[in-house]
N, C-alpha and C positions, 0 to 999 in steps of 0.2 A: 193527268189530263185525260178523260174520258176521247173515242173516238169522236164522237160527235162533237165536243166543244173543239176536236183538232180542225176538225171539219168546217167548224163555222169560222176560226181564224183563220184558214186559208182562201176562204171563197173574200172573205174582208181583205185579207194582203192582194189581193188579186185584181179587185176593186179598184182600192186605192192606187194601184202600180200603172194599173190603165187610165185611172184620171191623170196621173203625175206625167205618163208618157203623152196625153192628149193636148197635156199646157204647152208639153214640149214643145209642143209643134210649133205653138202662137207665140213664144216668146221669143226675142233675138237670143243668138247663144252667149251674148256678154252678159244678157242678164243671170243668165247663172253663174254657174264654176267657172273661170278664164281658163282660156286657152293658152300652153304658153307662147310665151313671147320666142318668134322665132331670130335666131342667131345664124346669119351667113357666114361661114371662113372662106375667105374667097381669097386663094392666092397661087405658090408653085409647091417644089417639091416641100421645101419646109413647112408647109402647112400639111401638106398631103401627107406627111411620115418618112418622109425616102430613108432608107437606111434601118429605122426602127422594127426592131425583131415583133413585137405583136403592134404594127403601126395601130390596129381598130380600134386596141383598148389605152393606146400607149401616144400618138400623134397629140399636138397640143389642141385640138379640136375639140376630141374624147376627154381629156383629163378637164378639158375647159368646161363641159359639159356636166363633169361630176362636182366641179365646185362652185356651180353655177345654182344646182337643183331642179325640181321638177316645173320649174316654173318657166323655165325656159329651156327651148329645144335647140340644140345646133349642130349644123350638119358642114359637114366637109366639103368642101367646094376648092380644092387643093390639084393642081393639076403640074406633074414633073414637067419640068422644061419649060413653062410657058414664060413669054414673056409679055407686059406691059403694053410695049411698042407693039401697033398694029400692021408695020411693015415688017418685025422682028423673024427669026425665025421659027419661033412657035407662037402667035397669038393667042393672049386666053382669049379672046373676042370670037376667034373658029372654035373654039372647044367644046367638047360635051359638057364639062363641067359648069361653061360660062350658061349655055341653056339652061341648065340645071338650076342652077342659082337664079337665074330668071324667073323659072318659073316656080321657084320655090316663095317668092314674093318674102323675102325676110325684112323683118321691123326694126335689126340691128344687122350690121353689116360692118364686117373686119375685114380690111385691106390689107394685105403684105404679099406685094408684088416689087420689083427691080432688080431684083438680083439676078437672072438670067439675061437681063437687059445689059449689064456688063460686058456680053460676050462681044469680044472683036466685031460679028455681023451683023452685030446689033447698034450699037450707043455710038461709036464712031461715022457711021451713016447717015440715022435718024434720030438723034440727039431731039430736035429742034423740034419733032411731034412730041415729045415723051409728054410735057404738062396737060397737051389737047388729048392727046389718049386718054391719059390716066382720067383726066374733066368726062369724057364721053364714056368712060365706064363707069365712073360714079352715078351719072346722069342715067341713063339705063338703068344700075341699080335700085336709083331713088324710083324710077318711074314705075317699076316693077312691086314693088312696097306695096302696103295695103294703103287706099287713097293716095299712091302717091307718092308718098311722105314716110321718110324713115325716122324712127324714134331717134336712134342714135347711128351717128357715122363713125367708126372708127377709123383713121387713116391712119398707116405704121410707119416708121422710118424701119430699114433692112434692118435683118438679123447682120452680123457681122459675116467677113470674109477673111481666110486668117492667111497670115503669109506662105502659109506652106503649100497653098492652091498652084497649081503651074501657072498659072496666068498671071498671077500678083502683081508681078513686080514690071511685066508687061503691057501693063493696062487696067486691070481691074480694080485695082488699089485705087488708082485717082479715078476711074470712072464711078465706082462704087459710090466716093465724096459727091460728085457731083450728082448723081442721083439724089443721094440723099438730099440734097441744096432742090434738089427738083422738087421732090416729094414735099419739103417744107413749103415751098412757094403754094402746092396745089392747093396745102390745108389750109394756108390763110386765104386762098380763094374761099372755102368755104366755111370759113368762120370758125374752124378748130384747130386745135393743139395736135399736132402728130403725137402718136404713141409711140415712145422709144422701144422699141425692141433693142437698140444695139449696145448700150451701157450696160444691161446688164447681163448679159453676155459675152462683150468682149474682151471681159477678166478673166473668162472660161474659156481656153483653148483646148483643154482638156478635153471635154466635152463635144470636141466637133473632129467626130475620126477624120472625116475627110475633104476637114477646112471648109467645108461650106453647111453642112447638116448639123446641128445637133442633134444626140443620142439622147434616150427616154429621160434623162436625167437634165437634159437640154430644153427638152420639148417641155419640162414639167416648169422651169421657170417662165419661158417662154407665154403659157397657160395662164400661169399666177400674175403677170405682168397684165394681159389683156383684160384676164378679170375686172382687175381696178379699170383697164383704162373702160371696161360695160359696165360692168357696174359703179363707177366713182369709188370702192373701196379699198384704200389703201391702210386697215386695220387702226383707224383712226389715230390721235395726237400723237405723235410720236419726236422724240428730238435724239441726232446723234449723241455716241456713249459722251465724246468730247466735252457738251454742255450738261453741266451737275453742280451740285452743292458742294462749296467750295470755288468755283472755278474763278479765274481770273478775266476780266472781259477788257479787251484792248480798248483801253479810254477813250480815244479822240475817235475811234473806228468803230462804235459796239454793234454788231446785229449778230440776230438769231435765224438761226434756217432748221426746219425738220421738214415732217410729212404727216399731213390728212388728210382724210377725205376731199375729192374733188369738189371744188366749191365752197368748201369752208373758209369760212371768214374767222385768221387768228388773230389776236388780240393780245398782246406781249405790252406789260404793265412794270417799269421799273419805282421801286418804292427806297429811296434813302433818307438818311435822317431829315436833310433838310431838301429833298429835292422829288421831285416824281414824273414822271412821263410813261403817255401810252403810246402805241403804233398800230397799226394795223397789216393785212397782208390778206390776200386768198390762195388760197390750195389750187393748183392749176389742176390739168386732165392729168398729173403723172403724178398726182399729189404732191408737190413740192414746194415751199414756202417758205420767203425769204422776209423777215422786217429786219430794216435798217431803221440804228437807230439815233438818237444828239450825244454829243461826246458827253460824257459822264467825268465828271471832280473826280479825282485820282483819288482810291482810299476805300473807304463803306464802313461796314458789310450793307449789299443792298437784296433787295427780296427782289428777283424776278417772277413774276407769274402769268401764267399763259392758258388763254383760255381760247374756245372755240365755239362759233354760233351753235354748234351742235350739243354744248354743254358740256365739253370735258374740261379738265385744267391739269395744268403739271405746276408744281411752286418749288425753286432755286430758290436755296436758302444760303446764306454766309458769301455771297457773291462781291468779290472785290471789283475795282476798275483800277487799271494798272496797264504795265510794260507786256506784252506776248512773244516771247520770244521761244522757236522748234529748234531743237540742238539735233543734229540727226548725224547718221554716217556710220563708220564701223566699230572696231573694238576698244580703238582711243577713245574714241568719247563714247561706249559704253563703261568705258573703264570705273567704278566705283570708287566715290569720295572713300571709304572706310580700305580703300589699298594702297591708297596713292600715300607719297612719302611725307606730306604731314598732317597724314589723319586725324594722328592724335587727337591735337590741338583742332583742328578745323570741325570733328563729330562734337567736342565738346561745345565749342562757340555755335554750332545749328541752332540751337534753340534761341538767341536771341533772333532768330527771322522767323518770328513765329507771331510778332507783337503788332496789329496792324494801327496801334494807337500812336505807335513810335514813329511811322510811314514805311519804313524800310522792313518790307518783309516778303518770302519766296512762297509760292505753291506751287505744285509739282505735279504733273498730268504723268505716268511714267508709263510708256510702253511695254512691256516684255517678253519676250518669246516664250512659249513655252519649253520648246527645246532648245537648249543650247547647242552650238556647232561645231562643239570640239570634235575630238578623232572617235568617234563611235556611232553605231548604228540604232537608229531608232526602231520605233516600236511599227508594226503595219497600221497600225489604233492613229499611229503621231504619223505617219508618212499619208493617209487619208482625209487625216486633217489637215495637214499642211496643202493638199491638192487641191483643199476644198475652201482654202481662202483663211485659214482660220488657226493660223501659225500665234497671234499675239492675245496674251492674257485676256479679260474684258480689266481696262483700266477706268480710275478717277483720282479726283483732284483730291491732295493731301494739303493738308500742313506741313512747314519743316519742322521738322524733331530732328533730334540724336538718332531713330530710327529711320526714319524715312532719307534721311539726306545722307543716312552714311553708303544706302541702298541705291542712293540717283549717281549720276553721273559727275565724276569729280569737277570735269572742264566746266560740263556744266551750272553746276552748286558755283563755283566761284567768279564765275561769270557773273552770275544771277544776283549775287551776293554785291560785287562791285557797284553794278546798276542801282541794285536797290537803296545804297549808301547816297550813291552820290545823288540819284533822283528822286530820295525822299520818298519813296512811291513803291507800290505792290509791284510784286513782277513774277509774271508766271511762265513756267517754263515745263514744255515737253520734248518730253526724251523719246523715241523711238530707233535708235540708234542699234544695230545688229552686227555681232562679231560676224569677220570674214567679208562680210557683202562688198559686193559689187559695185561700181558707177553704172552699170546699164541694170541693176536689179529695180534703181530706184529713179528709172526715167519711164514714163508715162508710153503704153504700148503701143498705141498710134503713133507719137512721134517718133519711135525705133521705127517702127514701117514706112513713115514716109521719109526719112532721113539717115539711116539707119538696118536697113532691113537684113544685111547680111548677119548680123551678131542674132536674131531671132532664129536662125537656123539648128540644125537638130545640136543639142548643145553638150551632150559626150566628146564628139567630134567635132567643134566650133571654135579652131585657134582663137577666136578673138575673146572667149572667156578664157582668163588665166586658166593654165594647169594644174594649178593648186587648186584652185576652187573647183574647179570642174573633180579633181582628186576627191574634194571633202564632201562634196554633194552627194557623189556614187556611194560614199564608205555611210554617212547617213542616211540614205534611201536603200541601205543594201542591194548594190545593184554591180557592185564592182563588177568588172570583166561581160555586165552584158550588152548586147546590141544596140543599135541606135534604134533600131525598131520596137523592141524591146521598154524602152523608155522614154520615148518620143511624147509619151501622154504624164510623167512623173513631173513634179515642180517642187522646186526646192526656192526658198530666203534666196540663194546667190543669183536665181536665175533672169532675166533679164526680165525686167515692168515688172516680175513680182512684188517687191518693196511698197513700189508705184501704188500698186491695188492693193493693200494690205495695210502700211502705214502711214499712205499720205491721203487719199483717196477717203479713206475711212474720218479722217480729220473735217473734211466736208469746207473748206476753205475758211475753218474757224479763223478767224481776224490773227492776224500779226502782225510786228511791228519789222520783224526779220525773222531769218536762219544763220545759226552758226553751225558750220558742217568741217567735220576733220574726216575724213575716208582718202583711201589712195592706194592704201598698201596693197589691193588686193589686183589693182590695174598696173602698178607700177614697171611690168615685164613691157607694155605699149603704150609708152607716152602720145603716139599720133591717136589711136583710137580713142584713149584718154581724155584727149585733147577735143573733140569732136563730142563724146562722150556727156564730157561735163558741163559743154555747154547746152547740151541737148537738156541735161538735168537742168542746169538755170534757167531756162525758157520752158519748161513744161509745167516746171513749180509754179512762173509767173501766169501761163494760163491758169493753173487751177485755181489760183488766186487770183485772177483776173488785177491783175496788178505787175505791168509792166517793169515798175522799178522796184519791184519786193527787193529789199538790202541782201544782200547775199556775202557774209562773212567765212573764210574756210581757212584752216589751217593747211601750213605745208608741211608735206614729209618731213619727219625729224634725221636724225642720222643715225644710221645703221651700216651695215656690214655688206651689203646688198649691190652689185655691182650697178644695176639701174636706175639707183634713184638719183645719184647728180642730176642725171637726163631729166628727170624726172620734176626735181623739183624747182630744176630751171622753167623748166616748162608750165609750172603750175603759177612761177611766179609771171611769166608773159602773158596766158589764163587773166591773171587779176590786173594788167595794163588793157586786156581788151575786151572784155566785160564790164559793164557799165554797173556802177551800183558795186562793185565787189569790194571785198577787202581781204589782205592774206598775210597772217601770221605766221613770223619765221619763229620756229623753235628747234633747231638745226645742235645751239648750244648746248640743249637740254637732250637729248641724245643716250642713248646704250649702245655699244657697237655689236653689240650680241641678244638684246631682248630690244623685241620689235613693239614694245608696253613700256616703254619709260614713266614713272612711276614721281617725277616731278610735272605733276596737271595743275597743281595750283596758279604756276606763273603763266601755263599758255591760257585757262581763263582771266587770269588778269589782263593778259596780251590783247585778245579779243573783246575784252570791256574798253579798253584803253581807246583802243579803233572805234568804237563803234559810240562811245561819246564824244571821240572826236569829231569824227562825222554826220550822225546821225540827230547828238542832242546840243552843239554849241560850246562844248566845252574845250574853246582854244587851246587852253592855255595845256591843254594833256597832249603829249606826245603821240603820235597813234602809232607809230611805226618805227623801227629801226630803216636804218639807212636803207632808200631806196633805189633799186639802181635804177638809170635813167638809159645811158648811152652811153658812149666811147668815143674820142675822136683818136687818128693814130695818124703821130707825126714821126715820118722815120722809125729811129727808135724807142722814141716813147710814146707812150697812152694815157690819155687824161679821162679819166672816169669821174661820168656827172651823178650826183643822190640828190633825191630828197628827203627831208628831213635827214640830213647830214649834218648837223650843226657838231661841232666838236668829235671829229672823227677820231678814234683812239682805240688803242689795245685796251680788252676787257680787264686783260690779265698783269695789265702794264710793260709787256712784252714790246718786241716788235710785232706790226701788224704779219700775222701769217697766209701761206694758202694763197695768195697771188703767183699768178704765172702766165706768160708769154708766149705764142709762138709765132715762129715768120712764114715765110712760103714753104718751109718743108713741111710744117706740119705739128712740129716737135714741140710742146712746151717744156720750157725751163723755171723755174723757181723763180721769184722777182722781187724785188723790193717795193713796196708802195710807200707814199709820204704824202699826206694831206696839206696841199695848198694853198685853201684858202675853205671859206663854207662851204660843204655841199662836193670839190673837189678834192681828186688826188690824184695824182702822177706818178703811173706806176713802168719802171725798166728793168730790164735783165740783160746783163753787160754779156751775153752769149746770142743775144738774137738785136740785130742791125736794120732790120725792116718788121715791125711790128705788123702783122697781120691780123690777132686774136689776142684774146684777153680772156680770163678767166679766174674765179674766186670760190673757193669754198668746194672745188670738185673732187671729191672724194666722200663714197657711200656714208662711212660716218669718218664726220669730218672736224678739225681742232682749229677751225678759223673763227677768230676773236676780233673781227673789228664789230663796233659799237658806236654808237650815238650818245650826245649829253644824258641821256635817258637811260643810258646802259641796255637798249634795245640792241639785238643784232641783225647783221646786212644777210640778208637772202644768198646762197648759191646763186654766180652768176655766169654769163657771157659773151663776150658782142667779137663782129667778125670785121672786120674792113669793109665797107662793100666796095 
């Protein structure tokens, strides 16, 4: 390029750059390049970063910021300590920050405020402004907007508050609730959805050093959350791992639930041979979508397909409609059909439930841990994952085979196997079932807090977790011999709403018909916490399931060598007289006095089918239970003990009935004779005690008591007092 011709394209660029800047002038600025779209965070310290070591780049504002893109601006408006309340002790309404936000006039605008509203000074005073505050900040907000009008309002429900805060158990716990109840009412004043902030962070305790912040790893979910609830995206069609090809859908109950985009209209299409139906459903502001759908003919294979206005589809393929039954609890019914004592035979017979033309046939959703909980130290790789929510395999739905079933759960498989015989019908069955655990591993972490809340405390040092477990946890986290402080942030399978968040939660309240649950061993040292314990577990299940009378089948303690479990399984059996919907299989018979794994499971699934066609599907004429005990009356020296299903009271062994025993006002039991009187009664005395006070049956950790029912079922460990 010669000088001159350089000379004549610049006087030309120059030209044109002056006419282009002249139009500027005259055009409005939307007709060119948009500006972006401004974004308010308007809230306290959690929005402001508190805690976080580069809060600028690290606060969920900033991270919200980068996955947002240039299209939109957003600026922090995060202010430590403010509260909600305009009588509070810090008002965001005085604040620099609240002018700032003013006058920053933002076209989306994120609420997350209440949680300093908790404070003693605060919510127990001026409760009764909190909805007209929160309305007069939003209003300001809006008014401050360009024209007015804000594109989108985001309103939050709180980040979580964990027990470990001083204040918890004080007040904040239940103030915290009812904020939240606040904050819900305001949004349907304004015609939106709150944004959950607190589910998905109140599985992460970890993550909040000091119970009320979350760390950058905190803030970044935190981030990811508000995105969708700005942007409506929630990474489009998505369905929990639970629903897949193969799976088995609860006949008379069938619906589907995932996540898409907000707004989206799904469309859930069942096709069977001779039958078809559609549903529909919309994606709310958290992305969440539920169809419910008409019972479905027991049997198939049916095609599920799901599509969405926005043009995606997901298609379930080999879908039966059947029985749904969740086997869960510890290492008994983890225990494996191919160990139990008659494998043999039972891996070879798998394969005929394999045959859905025949009607009786099993599929298998199977949980598994990745690491097992024996006596060894895991990897820091397996101790980070475990912290991070992400202990069990990714699972799906099987076929029974010779492989697959010899790998599932023995109690299980023969459970499943019963039903499917007798109800002609598909029956699906998942296992999540984890050696060692706990009863408070696998209750729901809210309800330990408000019911509960001592057993959440630092759990090295937490007599109410066995000392065994608390033992096995340290030697797999490698952590033996260190401090509470130390470990205060590690989680392990035993530790209390883990299970909770990991294998029930993740289930997504997939349809059921029931739970059969064997667990105990591991609580067995405190039958009262136990006791409190499990029913907390039956009432949280029933929330998640939104279904008050979800059937709740459980085995009791077998006998072992164990000084506490008479107590124990006395107790489990009072448990099943005062829980509603239960049922509880005695296998006391079936026993080792020295392996806590007895290795006959085939008859306690048969136990637990027996029960639960009795009750559940009509089928009278089946026994469900061994002798139940009922009561006691005590005359002098003798005691009449009442059963149900006691028909034909007898020695298993053809013996004398053993294991009865008496005592009077000292305290003493002695040995006793029992003799069955009539149906249902027996009359039992011991020619050494002349004022019967107490009665008792089968108490001894493992124990050789033989009375039985026409059924050859056996009577529970029992025992009644005078009153």
């Amino acid at each position: 390029m010669t000088p001159h011709l350089f000379q004549h394209f610049s006087i030309v660029r120059v030209v044109r750059l002056a006419l282009i800047f002249a139009i500027s002038l005259t055009v409005p600025a939307h007709a060119g390049a948009q500006s972006p779209i401004k974004v308010a965070c308007v809230g306290n310290s959690v929005t402001y970063g508190y805690g976080i070591a580069d809060r600028d780049s690290m606060a969920y504002p900033a991270q919200l910021q980068r996955m947002l893109g240039g299209n939109y601006e957003v600026r922090n408006f995060g202010k430590s300590g403010a509260t909600l309340l305009r009588h509070g002790h810090r008002p965001y309404n005085e604040q620099e920050e609240y002018r700032q936000a003013l006058e920053y006039g933002a076209e989306i605008v994120v609420v997350h405020l209440g949680l300093n509203d908790t404070d003693p000074r605060n919510w127990p005073n001026f409760r009764d402004e909190f909805e007209h505050d929160y309305r007069q900040l939003i209003d300001s907000l809006t008014a401050a907007a360009p024209e007015g009008r804000l594109k989108k309002l985001v309103i939050c429900l709180m980040t979580p508050i964990f027990n470990g805060h001083p204040r918890f158990e004080s007040g904040t716990r239940d103030w915290h609730s009812e904020i939240q109840d606040a904050i819900r009412r305001v949004a349907i004043h304004y015609g939106v959805e709150p944004l959950d902030l607190y589910s998905p962070l109140h599985c992460r305790p970890d993550l909040f050093p000091d119970n009320l912040h979350p760390n950058a790893e905190g803030a970044t979910i935190l981030a990811k959350t508000v995105y969708g609830g700005v942007t409506g995206d929630w990474g489009g069609l998505s369905l929990p791992q639970v629903y897949g090809d193969g799976m088995v859908l609860q006949h008379d109950a069938p619906s589907l639930t995932g996540r898409a985009n907000s707004g989206t209209k799904v469309t859930v299409t069942v096709r069977g041979e001779h039958s078809k139906q559609r549903a529909s459903a919309t994606a709310d502001s958290n992305g969440q979508w539920k169809v419910p759908l008409q019972p479905l003919k027991p049997g198939g294979p049916y095609i599920v397909d799901i599509e969405t206005s926005d043009k995606e589809s997901l298609r379930l393929n080999d879908v039966l409609a059947g029985e749904v039954w969740l086997c869960s609890g510890q290492s008994n019914m983890a225990f494996r059909l191919k160990e139990c004592a008659t494998a043999a035979n039972d891996v070879l017979q798998a394969p005929v439930y394999n045959d859905v033309e025949k009607g009786a046939c099993l599929r298998f959703f199977h949980m598994r841990g990745r690491w097992d909980t024996y006596d060894f130290t895991w990897s820091p790789e397996a101790c980070d994952s475990v912290n991070a929510l992400q202990y069990f395999e990714p699972a799906h739905w099987t076929h029974c085979d010779a492989v697959t079933a010899a790998e599932f759960s023995a109690i299980g498989y023969h459970f499943g196997r019963v039903l499917a015989d007798s109800l002609q019908m598909p029956v699906g069955l998942i296992c999540n079932a984890v050696g060692g655990s706990t009863t408070e591993a696998w209750v729901e972490r809210q309800t330990l807090e408000r019911e509960f809340p001592a057993i959440l405390r630092p759990w090295m040092h937490n007599d109410f977790i066995q000392d065994w477990a608390r033992s096995r946890a340290t030697t797999n986290l490698g952590v033996s011999g260190c401090s509470a402080e130390d470990t205060r942030f590690l989680r392990h399978p035993f530790l209390p709403a883990y299970l909770f968040e990991t294998a029930i939660a993740p289930l997504h309240a997939f349809p059921l018909k029931g739970v059969a649950w064997y667990q105990g061993e591991s609580n067995a040292h405190n039958k009262e916490s136990h006791d409190k314990l499990f029913t907390l577990l039956v009432d949280s299940w029933r929330q998640e399931w939104n279904d008050l009378g979800l059937p709740f089948y459980f085995v009791q303690l077998s006998s072992l060598s164990r000084p506490s479990w008479t107590w124990f399984r006395d107790s489990q059996r009072i448990l099943q007289s005062e829980i509603r919907n239960t049922g509880m299989v005695v296998c006391s018979d079936l026993g080792d006095s020295l392996d806590v794994h007895p290795r006959r499971k085939r008859e306690v699934g048969e136990r637990l089918a027996a029960q639960v066609l009795h009750e559940r599907y009509g089928f009278s004429s089946i026994v469900p239970s061994g002798p139940l005990p009922l009561g006691a009356v005590f005359t002098d020296e003798k005691v009449t003990v009442f059963f149900d299903f006691g028909k034909d009271l007898h020695a298993s062994d053809g013996d004398v009935l053993r294991t009865f025993e008496i005592a009077g006002r000292d305290g003493i039991f002695y040995p006793a004779e029992a003799t069955p009187i009539a149906e249902g009664k027996l009359l039992v005395t011991a020619p050494a005690v002349k004022e019967a006070v107490s009665v008792r049956y089968g108490w001894q950790p493992f124990t050789r008591a033989n009375m039985v029912n026409n059924a050859g079922l056996p009577t529970s460990t029992f025992r009644f007092d005078k009153k």
